[in-house]
C-alpha positions in Angstrom: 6.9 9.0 19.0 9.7 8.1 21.2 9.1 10.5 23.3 5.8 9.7 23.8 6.3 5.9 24.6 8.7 7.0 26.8 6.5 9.2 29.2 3.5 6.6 28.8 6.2 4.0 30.0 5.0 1.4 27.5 1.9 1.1 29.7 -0.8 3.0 27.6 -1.8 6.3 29.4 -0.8 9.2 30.2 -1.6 12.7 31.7 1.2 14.9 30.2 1.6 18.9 29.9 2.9 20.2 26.7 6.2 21.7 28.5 7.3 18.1 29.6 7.3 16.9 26.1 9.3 19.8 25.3 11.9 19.0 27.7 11.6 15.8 26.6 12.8 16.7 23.2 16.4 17.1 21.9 17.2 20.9 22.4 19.4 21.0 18.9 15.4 21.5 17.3 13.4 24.6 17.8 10.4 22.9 19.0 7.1 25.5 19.6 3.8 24.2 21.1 2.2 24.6 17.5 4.3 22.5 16.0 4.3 19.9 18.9 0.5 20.0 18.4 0.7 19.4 14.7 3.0 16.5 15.0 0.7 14.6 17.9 -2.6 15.2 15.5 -0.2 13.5 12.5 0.6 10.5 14.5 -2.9 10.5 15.9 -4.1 10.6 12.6 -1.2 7.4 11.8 -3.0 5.8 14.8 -0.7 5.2 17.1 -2.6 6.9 19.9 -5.5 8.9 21.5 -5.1 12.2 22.5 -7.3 14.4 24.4 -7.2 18.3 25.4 -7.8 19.3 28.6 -7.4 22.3 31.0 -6.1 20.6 34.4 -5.9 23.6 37.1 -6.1 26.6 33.9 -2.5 24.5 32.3 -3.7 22.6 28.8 -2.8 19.1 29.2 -3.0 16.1 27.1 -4.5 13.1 27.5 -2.4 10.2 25.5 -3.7 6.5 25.1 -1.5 4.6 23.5 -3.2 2.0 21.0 -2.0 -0.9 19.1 0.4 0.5 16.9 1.9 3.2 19.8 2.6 0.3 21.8 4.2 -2.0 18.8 6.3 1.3 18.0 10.0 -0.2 19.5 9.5 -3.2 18.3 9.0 -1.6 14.9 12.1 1.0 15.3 13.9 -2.1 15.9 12.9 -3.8 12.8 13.5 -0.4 10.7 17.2 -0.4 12.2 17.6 -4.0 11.0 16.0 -3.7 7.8 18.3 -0.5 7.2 21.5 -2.6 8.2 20.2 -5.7 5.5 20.3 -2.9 3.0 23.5 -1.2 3.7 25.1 -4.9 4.0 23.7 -5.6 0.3 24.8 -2.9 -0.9 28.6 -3.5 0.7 28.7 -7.0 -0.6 27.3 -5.9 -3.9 30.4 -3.4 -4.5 32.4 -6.2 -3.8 30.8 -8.4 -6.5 31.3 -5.7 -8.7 34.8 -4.8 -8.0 35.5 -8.2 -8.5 33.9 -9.2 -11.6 35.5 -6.1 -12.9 39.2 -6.9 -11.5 38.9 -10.5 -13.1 37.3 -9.0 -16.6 40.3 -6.9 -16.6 42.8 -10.0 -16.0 41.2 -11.6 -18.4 41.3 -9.2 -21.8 
């Protein structure tokens, strides 16, 4: 999806062939133009945009329109990076607590 926002610019459309996404992807992953197609249906399907097939001078092209959720998407990677940092930072101060409680029970007895 980041991808995506990225080559619609945050502004909503955008006329894009499959071989530019491709290049837009991190190389590490052996990306294929079926499985490209099966993870824009699945966020298509999430509704976070429109996409359309065409043929634009015999090359297949997409037609992407971002909607509501596409265009709140960094704003909710943002809040999924924060909400993972909340966790991790209970879960730091909780081994503290622990270690703690422990080190005093064993002072005490």
């Amino acid at each position: 999806m980041k991808r995506v926002y990225e080559l619609t610019r945050g502004g909503g459309v955008c006329l894009v062939t499959p071989a530019e996404i491709l290049s837009a992807l991190p190389p590490r992953e052996k990306w294929t133009e079926e499985t490209l197609e099966s993870v824009l249906s699945a966020l298509q399907m999430d509704d976070y945009f429109d996409l359309l097939f065409t043929d634009r001078k015999g090359e297949k092209t997409y037609v992407i329109t971002l909607r509501a959720a596409g265009q709140a998407y960094p704003r909710e990677a943002l809040q999924m990076r924060r909400g993972f940092a909340v966790k991790m930072l209970w879960a730091v101060a909780s081994a503290v607590v622990a270690f703690l409680v422990g080190w005093i029970l064993k002072f005490i007895f």
